[in-house]
C-alpha positions as CSV (number, residue, x, y, z in Angstrom):
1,X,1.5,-13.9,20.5
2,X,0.0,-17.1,21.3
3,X,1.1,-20.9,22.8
4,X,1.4,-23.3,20.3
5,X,2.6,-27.0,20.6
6,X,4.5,-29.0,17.7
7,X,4.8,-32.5,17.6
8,X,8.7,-32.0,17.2
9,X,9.4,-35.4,16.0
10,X,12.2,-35.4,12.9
11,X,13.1,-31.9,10.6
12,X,9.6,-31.5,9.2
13,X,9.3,-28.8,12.0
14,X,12.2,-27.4,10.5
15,X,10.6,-24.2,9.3
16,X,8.2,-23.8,11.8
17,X,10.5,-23.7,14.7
18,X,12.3,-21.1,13.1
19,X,9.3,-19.4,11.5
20,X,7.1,-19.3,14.7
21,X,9.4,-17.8,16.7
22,X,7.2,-14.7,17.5
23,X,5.2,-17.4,19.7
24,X,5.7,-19.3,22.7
25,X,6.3,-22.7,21.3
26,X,5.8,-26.0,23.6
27,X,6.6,-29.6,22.3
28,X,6.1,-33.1,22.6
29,X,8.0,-36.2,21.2
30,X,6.6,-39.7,21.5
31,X,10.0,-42.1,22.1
32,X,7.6,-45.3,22.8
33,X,10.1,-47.4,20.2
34,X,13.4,-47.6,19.9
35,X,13.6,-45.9,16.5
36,X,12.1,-43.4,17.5
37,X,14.5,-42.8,20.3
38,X,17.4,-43.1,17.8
39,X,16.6,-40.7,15.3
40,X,14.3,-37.9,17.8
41,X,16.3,-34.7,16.5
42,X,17.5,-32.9,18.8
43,X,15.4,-29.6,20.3
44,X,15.4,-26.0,19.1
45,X,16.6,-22.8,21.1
46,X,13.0,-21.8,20.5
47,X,11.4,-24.5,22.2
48,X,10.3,-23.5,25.4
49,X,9.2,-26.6,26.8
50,X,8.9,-30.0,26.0
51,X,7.3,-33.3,26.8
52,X,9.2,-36.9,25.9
53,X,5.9,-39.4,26.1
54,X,7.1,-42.7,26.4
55,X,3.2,-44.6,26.1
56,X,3.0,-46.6,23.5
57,X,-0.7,-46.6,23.6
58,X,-1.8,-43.8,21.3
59,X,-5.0,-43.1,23.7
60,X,-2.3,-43.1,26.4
61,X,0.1,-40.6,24.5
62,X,-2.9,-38.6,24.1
63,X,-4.1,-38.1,27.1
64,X,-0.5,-36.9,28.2
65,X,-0.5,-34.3,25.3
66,X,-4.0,-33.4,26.4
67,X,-3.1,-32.6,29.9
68,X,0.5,-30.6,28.8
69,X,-2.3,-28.5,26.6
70,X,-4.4,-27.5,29.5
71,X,-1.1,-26.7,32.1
72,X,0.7,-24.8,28.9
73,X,-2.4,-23.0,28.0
74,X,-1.9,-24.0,24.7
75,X,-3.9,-21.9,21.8
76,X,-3.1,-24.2,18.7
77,X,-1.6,-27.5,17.8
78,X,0.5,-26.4,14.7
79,X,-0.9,-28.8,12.3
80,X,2.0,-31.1,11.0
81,X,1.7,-34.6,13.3
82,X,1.1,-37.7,12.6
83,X,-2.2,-38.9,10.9
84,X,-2.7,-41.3,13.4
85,X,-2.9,-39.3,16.3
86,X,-5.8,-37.5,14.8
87,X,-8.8,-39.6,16.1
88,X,-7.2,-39.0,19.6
89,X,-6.6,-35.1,19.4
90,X,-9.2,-34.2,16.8
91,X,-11.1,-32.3,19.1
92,X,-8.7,-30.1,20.3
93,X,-7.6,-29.4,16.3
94,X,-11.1,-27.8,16.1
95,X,-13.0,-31.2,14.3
96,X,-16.5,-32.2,15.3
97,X,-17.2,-35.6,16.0
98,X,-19.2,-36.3,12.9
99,X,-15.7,-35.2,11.0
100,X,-13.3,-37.2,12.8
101,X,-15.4,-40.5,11.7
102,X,-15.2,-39.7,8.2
103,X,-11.6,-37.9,8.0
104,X,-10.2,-40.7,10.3
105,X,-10.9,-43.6,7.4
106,X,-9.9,-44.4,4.2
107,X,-12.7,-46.0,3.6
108,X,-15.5,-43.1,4.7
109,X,-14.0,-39.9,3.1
110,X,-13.8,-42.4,0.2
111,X,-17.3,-43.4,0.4
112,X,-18.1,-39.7,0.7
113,X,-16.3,-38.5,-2.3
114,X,-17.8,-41.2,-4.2
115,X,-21.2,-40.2,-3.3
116,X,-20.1,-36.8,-4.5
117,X,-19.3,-37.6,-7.7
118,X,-15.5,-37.1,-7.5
119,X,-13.9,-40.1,-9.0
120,X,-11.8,-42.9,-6.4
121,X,-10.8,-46.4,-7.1
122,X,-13.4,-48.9,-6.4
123,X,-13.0,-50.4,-3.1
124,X,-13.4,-54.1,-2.7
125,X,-15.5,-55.3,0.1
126,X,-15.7,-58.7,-1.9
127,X,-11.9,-59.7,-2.2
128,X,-13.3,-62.7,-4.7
129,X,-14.6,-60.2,-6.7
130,X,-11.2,-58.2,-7.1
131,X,-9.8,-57.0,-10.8
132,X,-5.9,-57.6,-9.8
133,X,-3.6,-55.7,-9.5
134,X,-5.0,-54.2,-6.4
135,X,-3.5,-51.9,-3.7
136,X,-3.7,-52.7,-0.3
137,X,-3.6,-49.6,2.3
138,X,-4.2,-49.0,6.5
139,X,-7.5,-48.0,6.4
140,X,-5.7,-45.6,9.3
141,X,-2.3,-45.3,7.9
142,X,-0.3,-42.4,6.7
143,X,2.5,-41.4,3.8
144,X,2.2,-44.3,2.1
145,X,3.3,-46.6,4.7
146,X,2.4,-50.1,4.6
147,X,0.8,-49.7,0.8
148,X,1.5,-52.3,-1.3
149,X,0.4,-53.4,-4.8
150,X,-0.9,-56.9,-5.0
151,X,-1.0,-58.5,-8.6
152,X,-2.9,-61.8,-8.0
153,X,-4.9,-63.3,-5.2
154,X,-1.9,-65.7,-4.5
155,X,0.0,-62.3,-3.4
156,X,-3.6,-61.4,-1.6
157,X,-3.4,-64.6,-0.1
158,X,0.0,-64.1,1.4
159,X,-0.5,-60.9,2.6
160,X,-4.0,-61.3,4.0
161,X,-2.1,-64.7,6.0
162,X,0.1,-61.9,7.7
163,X,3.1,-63.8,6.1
164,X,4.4,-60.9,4.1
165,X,6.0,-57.7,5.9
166,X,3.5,-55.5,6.7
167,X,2.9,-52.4,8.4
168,X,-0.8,-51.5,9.8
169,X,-0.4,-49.0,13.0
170,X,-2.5,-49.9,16.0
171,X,-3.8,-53.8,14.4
172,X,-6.6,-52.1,12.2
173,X,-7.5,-53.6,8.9
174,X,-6.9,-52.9,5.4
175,X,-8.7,-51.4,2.3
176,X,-8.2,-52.7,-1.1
177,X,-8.7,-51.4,-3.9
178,X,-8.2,-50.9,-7.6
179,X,-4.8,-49.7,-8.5
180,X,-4.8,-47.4,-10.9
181,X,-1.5,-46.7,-12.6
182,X,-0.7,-42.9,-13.2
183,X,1.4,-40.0,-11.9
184,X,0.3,-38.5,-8.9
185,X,-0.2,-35.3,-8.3
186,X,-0.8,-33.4,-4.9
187,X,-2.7,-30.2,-3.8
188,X,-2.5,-28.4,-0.9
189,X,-3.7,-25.0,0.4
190,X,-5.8,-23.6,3.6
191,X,-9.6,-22.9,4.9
192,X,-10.2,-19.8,6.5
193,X,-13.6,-19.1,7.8
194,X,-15.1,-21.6,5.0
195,X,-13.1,-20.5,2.5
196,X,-10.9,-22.7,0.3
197,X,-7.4,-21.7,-0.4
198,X,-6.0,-23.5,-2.7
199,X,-2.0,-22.9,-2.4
200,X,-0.5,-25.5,-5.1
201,X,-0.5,-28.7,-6.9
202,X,2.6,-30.5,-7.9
203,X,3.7,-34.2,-9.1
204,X,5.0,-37.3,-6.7
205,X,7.3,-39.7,-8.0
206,X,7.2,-42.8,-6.1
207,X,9.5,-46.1,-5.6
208,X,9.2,-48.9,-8.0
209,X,6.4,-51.4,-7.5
210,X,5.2,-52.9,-5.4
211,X,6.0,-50.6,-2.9
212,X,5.0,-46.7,-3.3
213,X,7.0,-44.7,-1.0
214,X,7.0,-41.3,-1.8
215,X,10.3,-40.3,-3.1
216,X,10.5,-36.9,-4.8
217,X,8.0,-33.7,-5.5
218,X,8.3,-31.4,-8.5
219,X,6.3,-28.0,-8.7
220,X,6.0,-26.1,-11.4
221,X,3.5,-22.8,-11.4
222,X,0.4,-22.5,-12.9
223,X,-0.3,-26.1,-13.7
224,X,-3.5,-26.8,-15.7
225,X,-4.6,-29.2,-13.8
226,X,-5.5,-27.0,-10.8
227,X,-9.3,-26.2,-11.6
228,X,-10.0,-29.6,-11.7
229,X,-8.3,-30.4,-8.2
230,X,-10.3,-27.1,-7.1
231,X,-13.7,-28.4,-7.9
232,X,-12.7,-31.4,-6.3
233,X,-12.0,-29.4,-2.9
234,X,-15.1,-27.6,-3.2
235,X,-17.4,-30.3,-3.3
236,X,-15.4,-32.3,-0.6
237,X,-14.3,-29.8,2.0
238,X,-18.2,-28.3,1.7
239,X,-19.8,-31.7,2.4
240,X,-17.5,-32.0,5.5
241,X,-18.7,-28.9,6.9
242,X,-15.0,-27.7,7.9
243,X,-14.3,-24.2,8.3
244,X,-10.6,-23.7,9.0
245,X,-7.6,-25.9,8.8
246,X,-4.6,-26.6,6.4
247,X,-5.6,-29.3,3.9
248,X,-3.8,-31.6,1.5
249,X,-5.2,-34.0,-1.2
250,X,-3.2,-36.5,-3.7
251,X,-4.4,-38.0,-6.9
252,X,-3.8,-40.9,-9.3
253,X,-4.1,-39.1,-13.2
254,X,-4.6,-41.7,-15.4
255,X,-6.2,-42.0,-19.0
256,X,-7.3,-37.9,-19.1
257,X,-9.1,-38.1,-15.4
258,X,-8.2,-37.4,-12.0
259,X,-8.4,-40.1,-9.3
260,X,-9.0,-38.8,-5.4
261,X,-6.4,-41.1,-3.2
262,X,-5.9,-39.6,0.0
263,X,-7.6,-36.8,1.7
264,X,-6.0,-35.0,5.1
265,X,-6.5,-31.6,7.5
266,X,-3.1,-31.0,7.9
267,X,-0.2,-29.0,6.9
268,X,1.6,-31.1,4.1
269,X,5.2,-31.7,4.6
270,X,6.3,-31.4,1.2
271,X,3.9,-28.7,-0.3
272,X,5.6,-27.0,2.6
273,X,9.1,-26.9,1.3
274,X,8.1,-26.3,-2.4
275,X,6.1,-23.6,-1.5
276,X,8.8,-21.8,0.6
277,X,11.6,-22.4,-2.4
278,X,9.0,-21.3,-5.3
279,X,7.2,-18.1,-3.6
280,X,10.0,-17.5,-1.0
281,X,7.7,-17.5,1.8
282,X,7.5,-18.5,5.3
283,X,4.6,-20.3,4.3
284,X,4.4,-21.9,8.0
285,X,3.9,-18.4,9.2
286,X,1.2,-17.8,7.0
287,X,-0.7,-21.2,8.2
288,X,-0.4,-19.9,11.5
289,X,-1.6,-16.5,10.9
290,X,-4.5,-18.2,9.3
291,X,-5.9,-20.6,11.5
292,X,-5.3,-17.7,14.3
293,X,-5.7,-13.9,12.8
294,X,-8.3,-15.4,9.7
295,X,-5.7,-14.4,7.3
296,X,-6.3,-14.7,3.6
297,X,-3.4,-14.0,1.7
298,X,-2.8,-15.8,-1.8
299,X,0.6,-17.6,-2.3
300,X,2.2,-16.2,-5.5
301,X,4.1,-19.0,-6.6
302,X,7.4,-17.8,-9.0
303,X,10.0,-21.0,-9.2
304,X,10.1,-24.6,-10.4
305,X,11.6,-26.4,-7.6
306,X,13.0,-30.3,-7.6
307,X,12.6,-32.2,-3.8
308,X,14.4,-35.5,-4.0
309,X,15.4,-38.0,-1.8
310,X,18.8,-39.4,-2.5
311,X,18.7,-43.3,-3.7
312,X,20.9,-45.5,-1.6
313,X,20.3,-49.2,-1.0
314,X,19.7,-50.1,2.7
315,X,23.4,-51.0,4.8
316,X,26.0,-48.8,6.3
317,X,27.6,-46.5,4.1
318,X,30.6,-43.7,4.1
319,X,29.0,-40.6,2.7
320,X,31.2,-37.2,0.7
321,X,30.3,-34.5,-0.7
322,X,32.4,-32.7,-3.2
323,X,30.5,-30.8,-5.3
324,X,29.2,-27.0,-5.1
325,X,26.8,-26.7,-2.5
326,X,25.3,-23.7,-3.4
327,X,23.6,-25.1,-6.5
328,X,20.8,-26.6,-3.9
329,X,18.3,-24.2,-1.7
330,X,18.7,-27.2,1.0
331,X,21.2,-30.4,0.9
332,X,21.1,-32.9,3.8
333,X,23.7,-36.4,2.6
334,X,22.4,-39.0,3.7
335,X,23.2,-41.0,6.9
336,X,25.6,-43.0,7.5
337,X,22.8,-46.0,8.6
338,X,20.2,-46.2,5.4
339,X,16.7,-48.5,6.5
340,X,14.0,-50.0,4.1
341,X,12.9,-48.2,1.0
342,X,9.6,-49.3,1.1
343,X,8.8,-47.4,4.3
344,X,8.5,-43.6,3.4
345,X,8.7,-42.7,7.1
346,X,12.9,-43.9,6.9
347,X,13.5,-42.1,3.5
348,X,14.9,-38.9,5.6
349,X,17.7,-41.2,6.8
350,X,18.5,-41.1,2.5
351,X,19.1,-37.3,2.5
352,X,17.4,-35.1,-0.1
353,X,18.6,-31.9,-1.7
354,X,16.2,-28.9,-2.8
355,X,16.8,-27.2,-5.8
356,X,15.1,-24.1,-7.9
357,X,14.8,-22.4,-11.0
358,X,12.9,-20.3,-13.4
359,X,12.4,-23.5,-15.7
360,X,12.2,-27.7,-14.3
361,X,14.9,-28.2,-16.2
362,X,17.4,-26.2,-14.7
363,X,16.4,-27.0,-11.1
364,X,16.4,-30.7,-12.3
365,X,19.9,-30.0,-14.0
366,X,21.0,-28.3,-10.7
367,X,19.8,-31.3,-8.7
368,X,21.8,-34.4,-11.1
369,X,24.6,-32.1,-10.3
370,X,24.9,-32.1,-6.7
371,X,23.9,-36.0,-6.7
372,X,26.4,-36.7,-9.0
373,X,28.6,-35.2,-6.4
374,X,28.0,-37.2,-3.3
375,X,30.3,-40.4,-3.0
376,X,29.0,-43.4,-1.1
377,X,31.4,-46.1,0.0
378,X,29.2,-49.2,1.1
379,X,30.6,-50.8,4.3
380,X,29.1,-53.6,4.9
């Protein structure tokens, strides 16, 4: 049995407070904004202890979490957080510094792939020099928060003049680059003693343009494309020199070739819930056994399954369900209250529903179904 901490911040922790329960599990929940307050969900029986850090200072907030690590005796920070708390707590996730500097940028891990000879969009250090369209991303930021796709420079220009509605955590800059239109497609999988697990791949679909939040995930076994992805991996995760940790990568496919976007040592939240519907696994479990007991064991994946958001426009709503909820594996209706599309971090207040079967056509079929089931009456 060991002490491990969550950041128990929304229902991505979902599984693993359930999951973990073997453990002694601590948390901490950072209620700096107002939103955050709002929407914290509430704890689990199996929470032993928890924090509520109200810094808004993310060197602050860390140094709190660091000190409840040393009075809890903690063994492992379960590794689902926030990507932007990783430069502050990188060390205690078992990351030298010579990693943090290149995992905690865009821009290096990009540099460092290119140098590898795994393909990325060009980055533009010139902006006169740009092809448009271009993508503009927080050379710190995470799930697709604050991309957008700029077409011209006059929609560079705006943006740049802080004019447009931006997001960029902690004021650092932005890195633009060639966007490259494609589906995406993600990977996911585990290190264990230097050894590179490679757990799944599966597509992304994304809002329309010019926004890209991330709003559904689609797995079906066995996917071509993985040997690819692996050599990718293999080349990457070696240069870095890490030696155990969960791991998630997405790419841009485009025109026959594979295009590295976004690189991170962390558990991914929604390889997590395909993985559990397709294998039927408590994959979170298995992380943990990993990064603790070295283990090694393959994930057999057996289902398609569909994860959706639901689409509702932003407002206040009156939300119904009267379908047959045991077509989906998981159904949350959306809230009541539905924020901003183009910020993927407020599409769980749009519900989703999880469905499975031995073909993507069924569980798709078995998704439309429930959706066409859920009635929302706008009210304002």
């Amino acid at each position: 049995m060991a002490n491990i901490l969550l950041n128990y911040q929304t229902n991505n922790l979902r599984y693993a407070v359930e999951e973990l329960s073997e453990h002694s599990l601590y948390s901490w929940r950072s209620l700096a904004h107002e939103y955050a307050k709002n929407t914290a969900v509430p704890l689990h029986k199996n929470i032993k202890e928890n924090i509520d850090v109200y810094e808004e200072e993310r060197s602050k907030l860390a140094e709190r979490i660091k000190h409840f690590l040393e009075e809890k005796n903690i063994d492992l920070i379960f590794p689902l957080y926030n990507d932007m708390m990783f430069p502050y707590l990188y060390d205690k996730l078992g990351f030298t510094d010579a990693q943090c500097s290149i995992l905690s940028s865009k821009q290096a891990y990009t540099d460092l792939a290119k140098s590898l000879d795994i393909l990325v969009p060009n980055t533009y250090t010139d902006i006169k020099k740009a092809n448009y369209p271009i993508i503009a991303k927080p050379v710190n930021g995470t799930g697709s928060i604050g991309v957008k796709v700029l077409k011209d420079y006059s929609e560079y220009f705006f943006f740049a003049s802080g004019e447009d509605i931006q997001y960029n955590d902690l004021g650092k800059y932005y890195i633009f680059q060639d966007f490259i239109d494609g589906m995406t497609i993600s990977c996911a999988g585990r290190i264990v003693d230097g050894e590179i697990l490679f757990d799944c791949s599966y597509t992304i679909e994304s809002s329309e343009l010019p926004y890209r939040s991330e709003t559904g995930f689609l797995l079906v076994p066995g996917l071509d494309t993985d040997d690819v992805l692996k050599l990718d991996m293999a080349k990457l995760i070696g240069a870095l020199g890490i030696d155990n940790c969960a791991w998630m990568a997405d790419y841009i496919f485009s025109n026959g070739k594979f295009y590295l976007v976004d690189f991170s040592p962390r558990l991914s939240v929604s390889a997590q819930v395909l993985i559990k519907h397709s294998a039927g696994i408590d994959y979170n479990k298995l992380i943990v056994d990993s990064l603790l007991y070295k283990d090694k064991t393959e994930v057999q994946l057996d289902k398609c399954v569909v994860y959706k958001y639901f689409d509702i426009p932003k407002g206040k709503h009156k939300v119904e369900f009267r379908g047959d909820a045991t077509l989906a594996d998981e159904l949350t209706l959306p809230s009541e209250q539905s924020y901003l599309t183009r910020m993927d971090m407020l599409m769980g207040s749009k519900g989703f529903c999880v469905t499975s079967g031995n073909t993507l056509s069924q569980a798709e079929d078995k998704w439309q179904e429930v959706a066409s089931n859920i009635i929302i009456t706008r009210l304002d």
